[in-house]
C-alpha positions in Angstrom: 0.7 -40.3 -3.5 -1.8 -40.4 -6.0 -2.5 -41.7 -10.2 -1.7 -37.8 -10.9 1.6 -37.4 -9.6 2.8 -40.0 -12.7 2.3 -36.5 -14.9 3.8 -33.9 -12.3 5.5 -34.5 -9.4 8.0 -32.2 -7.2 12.0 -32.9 -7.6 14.3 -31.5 -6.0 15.1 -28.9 -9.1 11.3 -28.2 -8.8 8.1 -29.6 -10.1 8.5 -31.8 -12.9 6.4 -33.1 -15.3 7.6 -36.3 -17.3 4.7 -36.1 -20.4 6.8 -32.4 -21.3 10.0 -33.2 -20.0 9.8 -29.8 -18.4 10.1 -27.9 -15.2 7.8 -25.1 -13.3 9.6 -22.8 -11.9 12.7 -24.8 -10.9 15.5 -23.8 -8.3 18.2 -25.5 -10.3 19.5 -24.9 -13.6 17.0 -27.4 -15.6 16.9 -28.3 -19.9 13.3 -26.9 -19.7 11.7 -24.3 -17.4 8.6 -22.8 -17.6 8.6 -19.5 -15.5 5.1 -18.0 -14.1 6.8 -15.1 -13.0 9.9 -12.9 -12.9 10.3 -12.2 -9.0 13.8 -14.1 -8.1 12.0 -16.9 -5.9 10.2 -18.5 -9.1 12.7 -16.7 -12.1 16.3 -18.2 -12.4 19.3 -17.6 -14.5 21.2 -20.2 -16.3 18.1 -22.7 -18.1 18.4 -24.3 -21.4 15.0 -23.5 -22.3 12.7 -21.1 -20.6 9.3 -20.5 -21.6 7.2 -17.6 -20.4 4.8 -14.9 -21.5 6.4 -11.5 -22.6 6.6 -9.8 -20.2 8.1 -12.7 -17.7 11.0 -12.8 -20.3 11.5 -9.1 -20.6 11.4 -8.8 -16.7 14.2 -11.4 -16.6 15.9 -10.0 -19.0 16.2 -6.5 -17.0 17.5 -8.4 -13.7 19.9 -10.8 -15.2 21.0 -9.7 -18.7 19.9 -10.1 -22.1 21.9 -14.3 -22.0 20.2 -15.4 -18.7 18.7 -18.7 -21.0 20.4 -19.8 -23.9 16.7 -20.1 -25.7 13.9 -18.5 -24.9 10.6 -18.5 -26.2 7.3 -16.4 -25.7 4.1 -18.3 -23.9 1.6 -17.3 -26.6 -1.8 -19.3 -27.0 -1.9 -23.3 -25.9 1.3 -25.2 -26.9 2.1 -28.4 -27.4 4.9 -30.2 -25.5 5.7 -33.8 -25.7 2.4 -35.2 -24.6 1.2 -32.0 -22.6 -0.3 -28.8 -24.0 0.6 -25.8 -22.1 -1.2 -22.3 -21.8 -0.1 -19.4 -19.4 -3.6 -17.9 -17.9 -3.1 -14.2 -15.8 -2.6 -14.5 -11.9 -2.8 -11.3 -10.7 0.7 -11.5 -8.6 2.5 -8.9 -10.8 3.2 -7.9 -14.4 3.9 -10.5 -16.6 2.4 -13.6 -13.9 0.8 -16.3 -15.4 -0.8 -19.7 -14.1 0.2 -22.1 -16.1 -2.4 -24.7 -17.0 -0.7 -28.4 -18.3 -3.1 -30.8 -19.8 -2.1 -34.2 -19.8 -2.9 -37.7 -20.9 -4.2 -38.1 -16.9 -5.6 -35.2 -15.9 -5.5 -30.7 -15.9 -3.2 -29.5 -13.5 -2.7 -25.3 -12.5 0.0 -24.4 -11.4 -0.7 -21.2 -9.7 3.0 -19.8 -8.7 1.9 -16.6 -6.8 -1.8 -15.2 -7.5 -3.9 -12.7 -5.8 -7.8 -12.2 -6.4 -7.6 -8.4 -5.6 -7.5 -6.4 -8.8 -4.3 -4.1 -9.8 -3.7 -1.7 -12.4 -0.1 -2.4 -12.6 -0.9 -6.2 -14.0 -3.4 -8.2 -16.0 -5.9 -9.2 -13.1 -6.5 -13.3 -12.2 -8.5 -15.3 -14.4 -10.0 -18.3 -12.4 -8.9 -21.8 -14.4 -10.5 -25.1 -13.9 -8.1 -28.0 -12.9 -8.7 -31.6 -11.7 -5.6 -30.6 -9.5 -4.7 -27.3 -8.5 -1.3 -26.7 -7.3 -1.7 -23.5 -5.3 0.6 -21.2 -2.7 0.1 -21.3 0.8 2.1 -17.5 1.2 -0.4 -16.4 4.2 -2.5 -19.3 4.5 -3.5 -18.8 8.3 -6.9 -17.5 9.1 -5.1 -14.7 10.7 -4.5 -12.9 7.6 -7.5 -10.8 5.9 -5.6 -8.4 3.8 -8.0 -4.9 4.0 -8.5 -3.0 0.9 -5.7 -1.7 -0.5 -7.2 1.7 -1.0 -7.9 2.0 2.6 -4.5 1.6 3.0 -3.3 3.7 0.7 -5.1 6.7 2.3 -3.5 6.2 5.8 -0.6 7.1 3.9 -2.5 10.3 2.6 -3.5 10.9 5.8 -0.7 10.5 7.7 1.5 13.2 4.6 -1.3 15.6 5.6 -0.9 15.5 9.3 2.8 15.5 8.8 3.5 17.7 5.9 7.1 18.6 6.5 8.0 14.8 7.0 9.2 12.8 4.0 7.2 9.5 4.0 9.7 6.9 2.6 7.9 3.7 1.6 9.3 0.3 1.5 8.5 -2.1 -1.8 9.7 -4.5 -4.1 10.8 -3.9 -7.0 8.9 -5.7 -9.3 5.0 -5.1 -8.9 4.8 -3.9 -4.9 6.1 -0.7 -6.1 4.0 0.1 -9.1 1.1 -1.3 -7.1 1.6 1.5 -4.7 2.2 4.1 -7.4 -0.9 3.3 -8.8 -3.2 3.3 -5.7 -1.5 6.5 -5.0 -2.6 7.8 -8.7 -6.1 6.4 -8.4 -6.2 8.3 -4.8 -6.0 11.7 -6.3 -2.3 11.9 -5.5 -1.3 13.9 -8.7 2.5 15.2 -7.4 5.9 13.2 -8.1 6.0 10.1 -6.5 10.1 10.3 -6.0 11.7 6.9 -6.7 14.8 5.1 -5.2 17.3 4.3 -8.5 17.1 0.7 -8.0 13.4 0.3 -9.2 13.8 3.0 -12.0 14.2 0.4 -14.7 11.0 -2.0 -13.7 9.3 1.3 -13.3 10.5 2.2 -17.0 9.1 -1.0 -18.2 5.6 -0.7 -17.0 4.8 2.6 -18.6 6.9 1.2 -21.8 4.1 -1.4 -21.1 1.6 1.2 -20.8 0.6 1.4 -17.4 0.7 5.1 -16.1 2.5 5.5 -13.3 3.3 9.4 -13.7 5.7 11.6 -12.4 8.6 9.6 -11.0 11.9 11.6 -10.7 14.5 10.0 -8.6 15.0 10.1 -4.7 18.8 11.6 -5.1 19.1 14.2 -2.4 22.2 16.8 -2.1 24.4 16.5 1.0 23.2 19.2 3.4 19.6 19.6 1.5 17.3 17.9 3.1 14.5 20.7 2.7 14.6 19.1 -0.6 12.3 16.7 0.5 10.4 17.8 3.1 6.5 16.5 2.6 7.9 14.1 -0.6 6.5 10.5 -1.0 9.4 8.6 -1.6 9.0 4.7 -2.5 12.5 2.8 -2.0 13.3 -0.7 -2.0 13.1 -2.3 2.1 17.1 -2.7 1.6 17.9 1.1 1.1 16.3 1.3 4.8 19.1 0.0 6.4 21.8 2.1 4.4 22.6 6.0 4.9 20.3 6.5 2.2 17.7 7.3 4.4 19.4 9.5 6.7 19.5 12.3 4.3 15.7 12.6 4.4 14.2 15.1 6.9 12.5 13.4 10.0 10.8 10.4 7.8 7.8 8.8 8.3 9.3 5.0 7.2 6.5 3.0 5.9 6.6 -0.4 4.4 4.3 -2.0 1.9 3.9 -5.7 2.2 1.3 -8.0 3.5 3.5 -9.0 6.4 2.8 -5.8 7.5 -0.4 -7.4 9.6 2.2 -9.0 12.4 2.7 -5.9 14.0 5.9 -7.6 15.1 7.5 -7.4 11.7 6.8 -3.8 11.3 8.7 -3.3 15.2 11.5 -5.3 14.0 12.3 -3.3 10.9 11.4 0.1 12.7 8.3 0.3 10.6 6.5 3.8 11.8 3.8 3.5 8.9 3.1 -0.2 8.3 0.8 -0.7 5.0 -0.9 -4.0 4.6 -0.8 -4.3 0.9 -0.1 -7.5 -0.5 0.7 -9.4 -4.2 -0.5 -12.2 -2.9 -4.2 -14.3 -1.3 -5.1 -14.1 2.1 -6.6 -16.7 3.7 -10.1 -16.3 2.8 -9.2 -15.7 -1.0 -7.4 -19.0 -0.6 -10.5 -20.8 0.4 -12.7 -19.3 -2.0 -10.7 -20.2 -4.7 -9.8 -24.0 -3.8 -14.2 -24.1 -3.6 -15.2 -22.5 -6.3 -13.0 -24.5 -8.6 -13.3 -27.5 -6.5 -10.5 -29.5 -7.8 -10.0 -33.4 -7.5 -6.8 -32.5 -5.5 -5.0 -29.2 -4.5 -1.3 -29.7 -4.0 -0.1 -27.0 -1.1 3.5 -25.4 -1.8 5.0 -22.0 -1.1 4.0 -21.3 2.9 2.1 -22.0 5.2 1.2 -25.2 4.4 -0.4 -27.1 7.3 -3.2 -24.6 8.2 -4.9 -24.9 4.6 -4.5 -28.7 4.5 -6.7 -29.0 7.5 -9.0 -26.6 5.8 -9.1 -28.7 2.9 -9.8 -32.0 5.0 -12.9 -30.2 7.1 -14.3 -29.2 4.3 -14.3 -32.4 2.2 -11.6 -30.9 -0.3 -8.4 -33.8 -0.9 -5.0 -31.9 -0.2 -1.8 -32.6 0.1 1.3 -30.7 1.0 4.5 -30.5 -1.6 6.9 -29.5 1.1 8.8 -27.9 -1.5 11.8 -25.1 -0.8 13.6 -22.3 -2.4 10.4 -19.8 -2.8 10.5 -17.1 -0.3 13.5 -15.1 -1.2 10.9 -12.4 -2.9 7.9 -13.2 -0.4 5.9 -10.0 -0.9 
C-alpha cells in the first residue's frame, strides 16, 4: 500500500477511484464506468454511466445494442469529475482505445487498459503520457516475447499465397482491431485484390471505413455447397471461432493461419492446428513494456492484466517501485 491508492485503488467491480466516484473498466455493473476500450474484457453492458471517447461508445454500441448504458457520454477534452479531471489520451490497442489520465488532489495516475507502441493504420497511434503512477498491462510481459515487425509478418503470408496459389489462406482475427490491422498491412503490402471476410466482422469492418480507414475490397467469405473453386488462392480473414465449425471445410485445401501475438508459443499454434502462425499483436511486448515504464519513469507503476510477476522483478532491478494489482476478469479478448 501506498498514500496513492487513497485516490484509486482496485475493488472487486474494478479500479475505483473515490475523488470521481467512478470506475475504469469495471467487471460488474457499476453507477460510473469509464471505458478505455470496446473489446469485451474492458467494455461491459449494463452501467449507469459510461464515459468513453466516440468511437469506444459506437463500438459498444455495435456489440451490445443501441441501450447497453442507460447514459452515455462522449470523452471529449479534460473533464471534471468530483475532485478528478479526466482526459482519454490514444493507446494504440485498437480503434477507439484511449489511456485515460485522472488527476487528483494526490497525484496523476494512467491508466493504460491495453496499448501497443507499434504504429497501425486502423487506429490513432499511442501518445506517451506522464504519470506519477502508471497503471499499465502486463499481456506478454516475459522477456520471451519480442513481437517482430508486423510487416515481416505480413509477407510470410504473401509468400506463402504465392507458393501455394490454389490454396485458400483463411486467417484467424478478432473482430475488433486484429482484423483491420491485418487488412491494412495486407493493403500497405501491395495486396490490391478482395480480402474476403467472414460475416461476423462485417459490421466492425463497416465502421472503420465509415470512420475513414480504407480497408478496400471486402466481400464476404459465403461459399456455395459443392464450389469450392470459388476460393481457390482467396485470402479469407475469419474470426478464430469459425475454425472450429464446418465453415471452414468448404474452402479448398486451406492454409489456416492465425493472427495474434500468442502466435510466438509455437505450442498454441499446434494446439489450434495453426499451419500459418502470424505473430501480430494489439498489444506491448516485453521490451516495449520496459521502455515505456523508463522513459516516463513514474513514482509507481501498478501491474494488472498478465503476466505480472516477471515485470515486477524488472521494475525492482532496475530501481523502478511496482506493485502487482492482481486483478481478474481481463483476458476474455486477449489479442
Amino acid at each position: 500500500m501506498s498514500g496513492f491508492d487513497a485516490h484509486l485503488h482496485p475493488r472487486p467491480e474494478g479500479l475505483y477511484c473515490p475523488g470521481g466516484d467512478f470506475h475504469v473498466d469495471p467487471v460488474r455493473p457499476v453507477q460510473r464506468a469509464l471505458i478505455t476500450h470496446g473489446h469485451a474484457d474492458h467494455a461491459r453492458a449494463g452501467h449507469s454511466h459510461v464515459l468513453a471517447t466516440r468511437q469506444t461508445l459506437d463500438i459498444m454500441a455495435i456489440r451490445y445494442g443501441a441501450d447497453f448504458a442507460a447514459h452515455t457520454q462522449v470523452a471529449d477534452g479534460p473533464l471534471r469529475i468530483g475532485e478528478t479531471t479526466v482526459s482519454f489520451h490514444p493507446a494504440g490497442h485498437v480503434l477507439g482505445s484511449a489511456q485515460i489520465r485522472i488527476e487528483t488532489p494526490g497525484g496523476v495516475f494512467v491508466v493504460t487498459g491495453d496499448y501497443t507502441r507499434t504504429p497501425s493504420a486502423a487506429c490513432a497511434p499511442w501518445e506517451p503520457v506522464p504519470a506519477d503512477v502508471l497503471v499499465t498491462e502486463a499481456t506478454f510481459a516475459l522477456p520471451v516475447f519480442r513481437h517482430p515487425d508486423p510487416d515481416a509478418e505480413i509477407a510470410r503470408l504473401l509468400d506463402s499465397h504465392r507458393t501455394f496459389p490454389g490454396r485458400a489462406h483463411l486467417v484467424g482475427a478478432y473482430a475488433l482491431g486484429k482484423a483491420q490491422r491485418v487488412i491494412t498491412l495486407l493493403r500497405a503490402a501491395g495486396w490490391d485484390g478482395p480480402v474476403y471476410v467472414h460475416g461476423a466482422l462485417r459490421r466492425l469492418c463497416d465502421y472503420h471505413t465509415e470512420q475513414g480507414i480504407d480497408l478496400g475490397a471486402l466481400p464476404a467469405a459465403t461459399i456455395e455447397r459443392g464450389n469450392k473453386a470459388q476460393f481457390a488462392g482467396a485470402i479469407v480473414i475469419a474470426p478464430p471461432s469459425a475454425f472450429a465449425s464446418r465453415w471452414v471445410q468448404r474452402f479448398p485445401d486451406p492454409v489456416i493461419g492465425f493472427a495474434s501475438g500468442w502466435m510466438q508459443v509455437r505450442a498454441r499454434a499446434r494446439q489450434r492446428g495453426v499451419e500459418l502462425p502470424l505473430v501480430i499483436s494489439d498489444h506491448v511486448d516485453w521490451p516495449q513494456l520496459t521502455a515505456t515504464i523508463a522513459e516516463l519513469s513514474p513514482a509507481e507503476t501498478w501491474i494488472t492484466h498478465g503476466r505480472e510477476e516477471a515485470l515486477l522483478r524488472w521494475c525492482t532491478l532496475n530501481g523502478h517501485r511496482a506493485r502487482a494489482l492482481n486483478m481478474v476478469g481481463y483476458e476474455d479478448e486477449p489479442d
